[in-house]
VEXZAVEX-812799 format. One record per residue (C-alpha): residue number from 1; x, y, z. Coordinates in steps of 0.1 Angstrom, whole numbers, padded with zeros to 4 digits. Example, Ala and Ser with C-alpha at 12.3 -4.5 7.8 and 13.67 -1.06 7.14 Angstrom:
% residues 2
+------+-------+-------+-------+
| doro |    px |    py |    pz |
+------+-------+-------+-------+
|    1 |  0123 | -0045 |  0078 |
|    2 |  0137 | -0011 |  0071 |
+------+-------+-------+-------+
//
This chain:
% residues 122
+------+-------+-------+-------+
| doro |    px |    py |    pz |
+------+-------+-------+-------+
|    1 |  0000 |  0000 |  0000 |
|    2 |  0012 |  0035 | -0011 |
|    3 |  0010 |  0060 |  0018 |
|    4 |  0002 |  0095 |  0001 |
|    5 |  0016 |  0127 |  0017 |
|    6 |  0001 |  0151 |  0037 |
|    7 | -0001 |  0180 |  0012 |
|    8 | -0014 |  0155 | -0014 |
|    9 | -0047 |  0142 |  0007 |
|   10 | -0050 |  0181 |  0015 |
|   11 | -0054 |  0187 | -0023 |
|   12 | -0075 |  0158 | -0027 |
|   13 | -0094 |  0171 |  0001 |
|   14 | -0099 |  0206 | -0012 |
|   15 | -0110 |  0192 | -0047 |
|   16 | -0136 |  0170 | -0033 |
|   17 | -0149 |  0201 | -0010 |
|   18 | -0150 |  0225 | -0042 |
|   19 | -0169 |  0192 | -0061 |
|   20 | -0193 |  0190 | -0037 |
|   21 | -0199 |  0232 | -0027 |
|   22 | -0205 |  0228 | -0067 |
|   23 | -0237 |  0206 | -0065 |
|   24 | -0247 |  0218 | -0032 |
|   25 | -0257 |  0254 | -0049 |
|   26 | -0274 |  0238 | -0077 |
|   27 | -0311 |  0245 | -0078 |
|   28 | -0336 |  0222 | -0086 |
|   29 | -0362 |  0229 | -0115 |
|   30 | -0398 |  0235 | -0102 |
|   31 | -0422 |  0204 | -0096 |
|   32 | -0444 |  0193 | -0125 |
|   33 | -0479 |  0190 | -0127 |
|   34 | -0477 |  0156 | -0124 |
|   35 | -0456 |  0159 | -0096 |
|   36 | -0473 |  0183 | -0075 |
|   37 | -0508 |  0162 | -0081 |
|   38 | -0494 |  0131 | -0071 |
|   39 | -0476 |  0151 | -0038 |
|   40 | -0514 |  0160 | -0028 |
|   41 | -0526 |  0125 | -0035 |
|   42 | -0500 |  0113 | -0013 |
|   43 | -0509 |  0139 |  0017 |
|   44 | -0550 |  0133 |  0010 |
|   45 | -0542 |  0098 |  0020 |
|   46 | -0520 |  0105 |  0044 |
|   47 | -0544 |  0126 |  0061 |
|   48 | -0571 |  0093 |  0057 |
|   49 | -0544 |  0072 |  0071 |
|   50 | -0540 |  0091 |  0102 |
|   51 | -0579 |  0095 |  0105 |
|   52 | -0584 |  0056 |  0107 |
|   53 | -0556 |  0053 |  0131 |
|   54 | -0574 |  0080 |  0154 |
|   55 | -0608 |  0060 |  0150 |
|   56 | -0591 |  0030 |  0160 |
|   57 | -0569 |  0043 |  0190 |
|   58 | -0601 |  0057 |  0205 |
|   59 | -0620 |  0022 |  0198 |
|   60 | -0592 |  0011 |  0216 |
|   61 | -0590 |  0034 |  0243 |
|   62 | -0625 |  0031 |  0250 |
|   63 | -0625 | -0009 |  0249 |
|   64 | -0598 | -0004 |  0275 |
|   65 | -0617 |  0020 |  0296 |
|   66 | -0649 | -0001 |  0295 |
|   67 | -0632 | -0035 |  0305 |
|   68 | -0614 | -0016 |  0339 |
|   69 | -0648 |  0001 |  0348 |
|   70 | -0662 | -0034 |  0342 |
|   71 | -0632 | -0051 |  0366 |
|   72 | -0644 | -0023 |  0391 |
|   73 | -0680 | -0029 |  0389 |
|   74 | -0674 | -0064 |  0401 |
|   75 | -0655 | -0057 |  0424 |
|   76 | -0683 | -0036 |  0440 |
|   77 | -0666 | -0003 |  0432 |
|   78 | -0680 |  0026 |  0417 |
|   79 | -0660 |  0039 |  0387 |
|   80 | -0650 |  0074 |  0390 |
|   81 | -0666 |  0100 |  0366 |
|   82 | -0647 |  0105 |  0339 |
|   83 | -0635 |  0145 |  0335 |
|   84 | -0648 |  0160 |  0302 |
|   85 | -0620 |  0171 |  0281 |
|   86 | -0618 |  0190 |  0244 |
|   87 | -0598 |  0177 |  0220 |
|   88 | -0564 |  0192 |  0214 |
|   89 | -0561 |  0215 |  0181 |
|   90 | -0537 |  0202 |  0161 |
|   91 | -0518 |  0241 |  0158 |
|   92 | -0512 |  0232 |  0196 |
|   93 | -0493 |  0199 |  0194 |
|   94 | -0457 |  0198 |  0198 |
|   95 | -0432 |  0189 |  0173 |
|   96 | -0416 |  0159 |  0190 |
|   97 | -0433 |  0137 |  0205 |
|   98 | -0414 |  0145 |  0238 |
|   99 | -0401 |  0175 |  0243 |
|  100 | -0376 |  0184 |  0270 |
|  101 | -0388 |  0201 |  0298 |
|  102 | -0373 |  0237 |  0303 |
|  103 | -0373 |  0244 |  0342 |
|  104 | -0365 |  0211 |  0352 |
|  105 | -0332 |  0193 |  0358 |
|  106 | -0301 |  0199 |  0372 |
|  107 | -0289 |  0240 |  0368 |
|  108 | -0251 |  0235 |  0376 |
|  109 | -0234 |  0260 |  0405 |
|  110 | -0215 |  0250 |  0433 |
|  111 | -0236 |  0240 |  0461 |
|  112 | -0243 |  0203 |  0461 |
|  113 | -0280 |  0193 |  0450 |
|  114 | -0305 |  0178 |  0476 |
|  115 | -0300 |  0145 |  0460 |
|  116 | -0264 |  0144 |  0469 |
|  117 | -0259 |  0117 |  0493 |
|  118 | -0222 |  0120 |  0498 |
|  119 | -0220 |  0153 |  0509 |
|  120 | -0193 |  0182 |  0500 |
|  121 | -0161 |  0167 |  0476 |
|  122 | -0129 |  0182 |  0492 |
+------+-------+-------+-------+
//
């Protein structure tokens, strides 16, 4: 195996970065009809996709919901009333699924935290 100096990978490396900074700037042309038709096909049923999965997680949910109210029942418990709720608006969802929480955690300084068993490092 031929080892290759350092100032030759360099080059090589500077070509391949001009190469690429080359294609990166390209633009693309616009969508055709065709395209753009098929794109709103694919989000129409997208959109139905995600309705039947909602339609079934609720069955679901309320399957669920009706067999521990049932368990309670015989048990000789009354089931709680459940708490009327709206639905969320989609505009209000987050983007992840789980977002971080922002005031919780750990904030750093130099007192030791409550949950420091150990007590002060010397």
């Amino acid at each position: 195996m031929k080892v290759i100096p350092i100032s030759a990978r360099a080059s090589i490396l500077i070509a391949l970065l001009v190469a690429v900074s080359g294609t990166a700037g390209a633009k693309l042309p616009p969508p055709t009809p065709e395209e753009v038709a098929s794109a709103t096909a694919e989000a129409e049923q997208a959109k139905a996709q995600a309705a039947v999965e909602q339609a079934r997680l609720t069955r679901s949910q309320d399957r669920v919901v009706s067999a521990y109210q049932a368990g309670l029942r015989k048990r000789g418990i009354t089931p709680p009333t459940p708490t009327p709720v709206a639905q969320t608006e989609q505009k209000n969802l987050p983007m992840k699924a789980v977002e971080p929480p922002r005031s919780t955690g750990p904030h750093g300084g130099t007192t030791p935290s409550a949950e420091s068993h150990s007590g002060n490092a010397k």
